[in-house]
C-alpha positions in Angstrom: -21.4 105.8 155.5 -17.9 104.5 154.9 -16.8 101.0 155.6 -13.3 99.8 156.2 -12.7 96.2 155.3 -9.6 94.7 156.8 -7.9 91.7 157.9 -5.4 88.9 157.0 -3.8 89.0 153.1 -6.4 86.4 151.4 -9.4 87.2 153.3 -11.5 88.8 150.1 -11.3 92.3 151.8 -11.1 93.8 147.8 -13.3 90.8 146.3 -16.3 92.0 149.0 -15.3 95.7 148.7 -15.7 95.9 145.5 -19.0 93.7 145.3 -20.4 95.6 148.2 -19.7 98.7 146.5 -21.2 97.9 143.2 -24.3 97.0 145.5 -24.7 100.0 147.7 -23.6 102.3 144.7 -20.7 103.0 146.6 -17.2 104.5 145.4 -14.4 101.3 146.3 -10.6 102.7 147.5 -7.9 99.6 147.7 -5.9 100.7 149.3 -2.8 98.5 148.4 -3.7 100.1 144.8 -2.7 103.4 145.9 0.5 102.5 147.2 1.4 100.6 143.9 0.5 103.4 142.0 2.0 106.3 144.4 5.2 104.1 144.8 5.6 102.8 140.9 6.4 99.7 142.3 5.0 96.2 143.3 4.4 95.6 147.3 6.7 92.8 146.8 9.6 95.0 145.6 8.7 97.1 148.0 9.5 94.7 151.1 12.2 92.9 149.0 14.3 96.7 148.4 13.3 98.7 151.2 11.9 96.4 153.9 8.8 96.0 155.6 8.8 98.7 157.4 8.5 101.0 154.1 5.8 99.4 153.5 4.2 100.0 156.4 4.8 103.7 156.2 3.2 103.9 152.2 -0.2 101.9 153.5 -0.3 104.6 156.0 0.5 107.6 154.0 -2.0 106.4 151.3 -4.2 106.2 154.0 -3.7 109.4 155.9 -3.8 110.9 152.3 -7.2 109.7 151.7 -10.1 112.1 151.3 -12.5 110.5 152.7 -16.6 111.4 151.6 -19.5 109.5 152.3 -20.8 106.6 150.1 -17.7 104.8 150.0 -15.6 101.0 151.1 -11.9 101.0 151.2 -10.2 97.6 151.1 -6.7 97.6 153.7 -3.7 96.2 153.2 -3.5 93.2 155.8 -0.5 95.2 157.3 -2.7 98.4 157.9 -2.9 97.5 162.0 0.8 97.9 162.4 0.6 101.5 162.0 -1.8 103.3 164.5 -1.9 106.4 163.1 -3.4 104.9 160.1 -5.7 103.1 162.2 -6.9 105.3 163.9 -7.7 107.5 161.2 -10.0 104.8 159.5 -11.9 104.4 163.0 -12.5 108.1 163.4 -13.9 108.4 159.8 -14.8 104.7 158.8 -17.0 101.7 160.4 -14.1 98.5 160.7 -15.0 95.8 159.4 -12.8 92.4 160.0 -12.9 89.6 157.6 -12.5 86.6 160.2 -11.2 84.1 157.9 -9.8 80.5 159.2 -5.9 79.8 159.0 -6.7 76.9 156.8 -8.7 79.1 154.0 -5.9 81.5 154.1 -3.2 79.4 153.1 -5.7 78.0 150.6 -6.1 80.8 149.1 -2.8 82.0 149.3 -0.8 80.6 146.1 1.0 83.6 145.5 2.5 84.4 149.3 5.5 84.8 148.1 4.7 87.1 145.4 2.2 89.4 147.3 4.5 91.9 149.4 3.4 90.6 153.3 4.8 92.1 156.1 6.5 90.0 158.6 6.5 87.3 156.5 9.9 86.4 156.7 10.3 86.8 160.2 7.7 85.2 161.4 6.0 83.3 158.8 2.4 82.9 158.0 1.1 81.0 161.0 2.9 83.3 163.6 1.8 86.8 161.1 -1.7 84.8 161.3 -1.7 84.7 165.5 -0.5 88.1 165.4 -2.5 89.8 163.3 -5.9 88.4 164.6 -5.6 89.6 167.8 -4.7 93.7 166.0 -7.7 93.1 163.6 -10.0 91.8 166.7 -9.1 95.2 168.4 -9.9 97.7 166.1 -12.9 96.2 164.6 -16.3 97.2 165.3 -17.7 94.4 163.5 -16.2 90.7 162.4 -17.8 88.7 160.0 -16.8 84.9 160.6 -16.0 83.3 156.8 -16.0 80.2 156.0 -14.3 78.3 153.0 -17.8 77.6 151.6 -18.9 81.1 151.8 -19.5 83.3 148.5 -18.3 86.9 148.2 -22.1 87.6 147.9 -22.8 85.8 151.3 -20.2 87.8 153.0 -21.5 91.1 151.5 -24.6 90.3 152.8 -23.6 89.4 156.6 -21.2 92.8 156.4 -24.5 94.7 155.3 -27.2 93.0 157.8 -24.4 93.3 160.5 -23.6 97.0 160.2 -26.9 98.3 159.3 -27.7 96.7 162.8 -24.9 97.9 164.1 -25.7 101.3 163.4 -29.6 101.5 163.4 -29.6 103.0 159.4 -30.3 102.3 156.0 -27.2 102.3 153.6 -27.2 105.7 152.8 -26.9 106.5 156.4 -30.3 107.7 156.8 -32.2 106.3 160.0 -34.5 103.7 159.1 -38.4 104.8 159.0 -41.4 103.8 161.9 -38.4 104.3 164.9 
């Protein structure tokens, strides 16, 4: 099974990716990784020098690059659901998971906006980016987990594994469960 985290810069997409891959014994692909190290470059220089748009274009080439085998969680970018080709290369080969996280625990979290390379940003600021997004990582979800500000990374590990083991009747090797 593969598991696609995504959803709004902040959420914990690479905290729980990488903690739900050292659980399941699963490889872990963060994807804002690859474009740093494909591109040389910080994401910030990357919007700052080039524009958003470039950015846009190296999540997605890092991501149509990918190949994909079982066994493994890839943490987005939180500007993966502006490009549909991207996107719908994670939902053919991936389960979509969204990180739900409240506006107020974003910005919380969120010291280094500035610094981080987001999208839109500029133009529309965090709030509007926030509206915007939510509805894009509502539609190509199969799954949302709801965080709260009081939730551990382990807690939302475990919703993302109850939730799409249910979702998809198997254990998490992908094997059906026994006595069906």
């Amino acid at each position: 099974m593969i598991i696609t985290l995504i959803g709004m810069p902040g959420a914990g997409k690479s905290s729980a990716g990488q903690k739900l891959a050292s659980i399941l014994g699963y490889g872990f692909i963060d994807t804002d990784k690859l474009v740093i190290g494909s591109s040389g470059t910080a994401l910030q220089d990357i919007v700052n020098n080039m524009g958003d748009t470039a950015l846009i274009r190296a999540e997605e080439q890092s991501i149509l690059g990918l190949d994909l085998k079982d066994n493994c969680i890839i943490a987005t970018g939180g500007s993966v659901v502006y490009s549909q080709k991207a996107m719908q290369y994670l939902k053919e080969k991936s389960v979509i998971v969204y990180l739900d996280v409240p506006y107020g625990t974003i910005v919380q979290r969120l010291s280094n906006l500035n610094t981080r390379g987001v999208v839109g940003l500029r133009e529309k600021g965090l709030y509007g980016l926030y509206k915007e997004r939510t509805a894009l990582y509502r539609s190509f979800a199969e799954h949302t987990i709801e965080v709260s500000r009081k939730d551990k990374v382990v807690d939302v590990v475990n919703r993302i594994i109850t939730t799409v083991l249910a979702g998809h009747g198997a254990d998490i090797h992908g094997q059906p469960p026994e006595n069906q």
